[in-house]
GUDREN-851402 format. One record per residue (C-alpha): residue number from 1; residue in three letters; x, y, z. Coordinates in pm, 1 decimal, decimal comma. Example, Ala and Ser with C-alpha at 12.3 -4.5 7.8 and 13.67 -1.06 7.14 Angstrom:
  nr rest     east    north       up
   1  ALA   1230,0   -450,0    780,0
   2  SER   1367,0   -106,0    714,0
//
This chain:
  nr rest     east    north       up
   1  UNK   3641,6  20636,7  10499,1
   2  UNK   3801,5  20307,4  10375,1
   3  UNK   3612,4  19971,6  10378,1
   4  UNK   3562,0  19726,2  10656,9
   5  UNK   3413,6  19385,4  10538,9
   6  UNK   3460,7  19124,6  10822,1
   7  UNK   3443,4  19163,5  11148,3
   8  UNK   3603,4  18838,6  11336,5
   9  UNK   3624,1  18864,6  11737,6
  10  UNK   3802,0  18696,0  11952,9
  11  UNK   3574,4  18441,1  12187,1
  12  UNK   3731,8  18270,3  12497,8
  13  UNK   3770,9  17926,2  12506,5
  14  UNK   3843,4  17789,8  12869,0
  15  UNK   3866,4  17436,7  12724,6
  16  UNK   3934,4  17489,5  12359,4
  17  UNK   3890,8  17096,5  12251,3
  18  UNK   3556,6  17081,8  12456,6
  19  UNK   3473,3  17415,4  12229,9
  20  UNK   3543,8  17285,4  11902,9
  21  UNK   3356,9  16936,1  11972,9
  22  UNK   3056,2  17217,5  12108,6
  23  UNK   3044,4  17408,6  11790,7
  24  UNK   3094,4  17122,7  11538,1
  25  UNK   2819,1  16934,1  11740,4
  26  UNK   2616,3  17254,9  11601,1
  27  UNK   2699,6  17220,6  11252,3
  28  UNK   3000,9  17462,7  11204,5
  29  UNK   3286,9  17448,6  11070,2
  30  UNK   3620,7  17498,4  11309,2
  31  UNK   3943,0  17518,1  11170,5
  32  UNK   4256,5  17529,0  11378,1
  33  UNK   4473,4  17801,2  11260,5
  34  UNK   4732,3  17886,0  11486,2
  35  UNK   4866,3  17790,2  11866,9
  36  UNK   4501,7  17800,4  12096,7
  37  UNK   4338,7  17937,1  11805,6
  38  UNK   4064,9  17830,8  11583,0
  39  UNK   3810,0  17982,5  11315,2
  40  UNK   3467,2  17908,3  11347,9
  41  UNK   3240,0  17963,7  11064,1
  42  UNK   2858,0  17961,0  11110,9
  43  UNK   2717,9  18040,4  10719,7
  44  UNK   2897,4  18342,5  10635,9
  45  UNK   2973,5  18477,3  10978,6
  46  UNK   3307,4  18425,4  11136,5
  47  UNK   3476,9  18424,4  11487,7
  48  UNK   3780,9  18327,5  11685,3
  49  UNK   3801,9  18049,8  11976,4
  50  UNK   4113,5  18172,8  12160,7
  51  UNK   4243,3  17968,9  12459,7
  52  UNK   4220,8  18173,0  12718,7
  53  UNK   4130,4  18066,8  13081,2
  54  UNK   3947,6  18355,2  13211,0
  55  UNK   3618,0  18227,2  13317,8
  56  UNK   3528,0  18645,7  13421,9
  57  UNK   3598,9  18725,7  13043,8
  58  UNK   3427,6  18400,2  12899,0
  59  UNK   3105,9  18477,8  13119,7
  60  UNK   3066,2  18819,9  13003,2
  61  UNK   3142,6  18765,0  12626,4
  62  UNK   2784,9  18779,1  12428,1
  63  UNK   2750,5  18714,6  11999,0
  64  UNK   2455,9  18785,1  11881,3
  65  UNK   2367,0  18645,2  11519,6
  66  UNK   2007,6  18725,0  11365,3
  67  UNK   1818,4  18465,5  11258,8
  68  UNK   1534,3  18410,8  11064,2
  69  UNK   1340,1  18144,0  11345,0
  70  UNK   1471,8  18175,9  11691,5
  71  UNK   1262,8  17874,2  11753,3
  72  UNK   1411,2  17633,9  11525,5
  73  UNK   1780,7  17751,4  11647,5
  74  UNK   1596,4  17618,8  11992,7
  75  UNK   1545,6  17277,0  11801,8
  76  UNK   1874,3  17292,6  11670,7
  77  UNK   2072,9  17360,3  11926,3
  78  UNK   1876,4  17106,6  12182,6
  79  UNK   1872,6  16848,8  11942,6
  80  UNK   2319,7  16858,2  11967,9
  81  UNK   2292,1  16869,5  12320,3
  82  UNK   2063,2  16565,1  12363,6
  83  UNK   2261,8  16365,6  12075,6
  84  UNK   2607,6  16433,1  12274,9
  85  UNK   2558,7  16581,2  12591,2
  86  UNK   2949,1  16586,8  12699,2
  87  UNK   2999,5  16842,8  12415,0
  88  UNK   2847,1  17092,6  12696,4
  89  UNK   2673,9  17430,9  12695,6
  90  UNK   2303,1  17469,7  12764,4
  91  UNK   2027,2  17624,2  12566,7
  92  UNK   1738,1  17825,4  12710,0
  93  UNK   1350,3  17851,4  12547,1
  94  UNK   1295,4  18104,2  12310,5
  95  UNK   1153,5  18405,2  12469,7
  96  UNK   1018,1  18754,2  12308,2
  97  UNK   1270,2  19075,9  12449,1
  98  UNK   1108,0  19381,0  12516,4
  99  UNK   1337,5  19541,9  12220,3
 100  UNK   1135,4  19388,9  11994,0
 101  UNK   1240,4  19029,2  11901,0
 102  UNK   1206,4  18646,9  12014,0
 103  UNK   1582,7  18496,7  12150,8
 104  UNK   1690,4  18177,5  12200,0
 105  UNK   1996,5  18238,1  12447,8
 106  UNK   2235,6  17981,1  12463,9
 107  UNK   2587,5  17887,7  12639,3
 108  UNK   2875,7  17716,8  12587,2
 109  UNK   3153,4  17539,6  12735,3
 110  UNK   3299,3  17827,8  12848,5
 111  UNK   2971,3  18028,6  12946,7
 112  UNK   2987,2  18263,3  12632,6
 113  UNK   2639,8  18352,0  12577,9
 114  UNK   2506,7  18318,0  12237,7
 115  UNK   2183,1  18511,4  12118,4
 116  UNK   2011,6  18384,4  11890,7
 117  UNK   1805,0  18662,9  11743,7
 118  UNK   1493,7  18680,7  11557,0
 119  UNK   1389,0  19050,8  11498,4
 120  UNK   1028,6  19137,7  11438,5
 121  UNK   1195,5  19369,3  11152,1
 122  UNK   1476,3  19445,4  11033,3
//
């Protein structure tokens, strides 16, 4: 079978300038590379923000990136929030799943839900 080595998906954006300031506020880089259409790249993970207002299809799209300390992605992400709170999104406690790892869940702008995941293995 041939080789797949990135995997980029397409994210929603409902307001794509209030979702770049959200996920530069966190650290990442966002790159505009096309009409509504931006890169984000968190370490060596990639994804799209598309302009796209569908608030159905933002409110039901989920990442999930493992992490090594849910708890400090808490800290993180709160710490943004509180330093510019009109960049949006909300972040919720960590909180141990019953699949066997501690989550900080967090939204943005557009109500995408971001898990961050800390397994107890891998």
């Amino acid at each position: 079978m041939p080789g797949v080595f990135d995997l980029r998906p397409f994210v929603p954006a409902l307001d794509s300038a209030q979702s770049v300031r959200f996920y530069r506020a966190l650290g990442w880089d966002v790159v505009d590379v096309g009409s509504g259409l931006h890169l984000v790249t968190a370490s060596d993970q990639h994804f799209y923000l598309q302009d796209v207002a569908d608030r159905h299809l933002a409110e039901n799209t989920m990442l999930h990136f493992t992490v090594d300390d849910a708890a400090v992605w808490h800290e993180h992400v709160a710490a943004a929030l509180r330093a510019d709170p009109t960049v949006g999104g909300r972040v919720q406690e960590p909180r141990r799943q019953p699949y066997g790892a501690v989550v900080t869940f967090v939204h943005d702008p557009s109500g995408v839900l971001l898990h961050f995941c800390q397994w107890d293995r891998v």
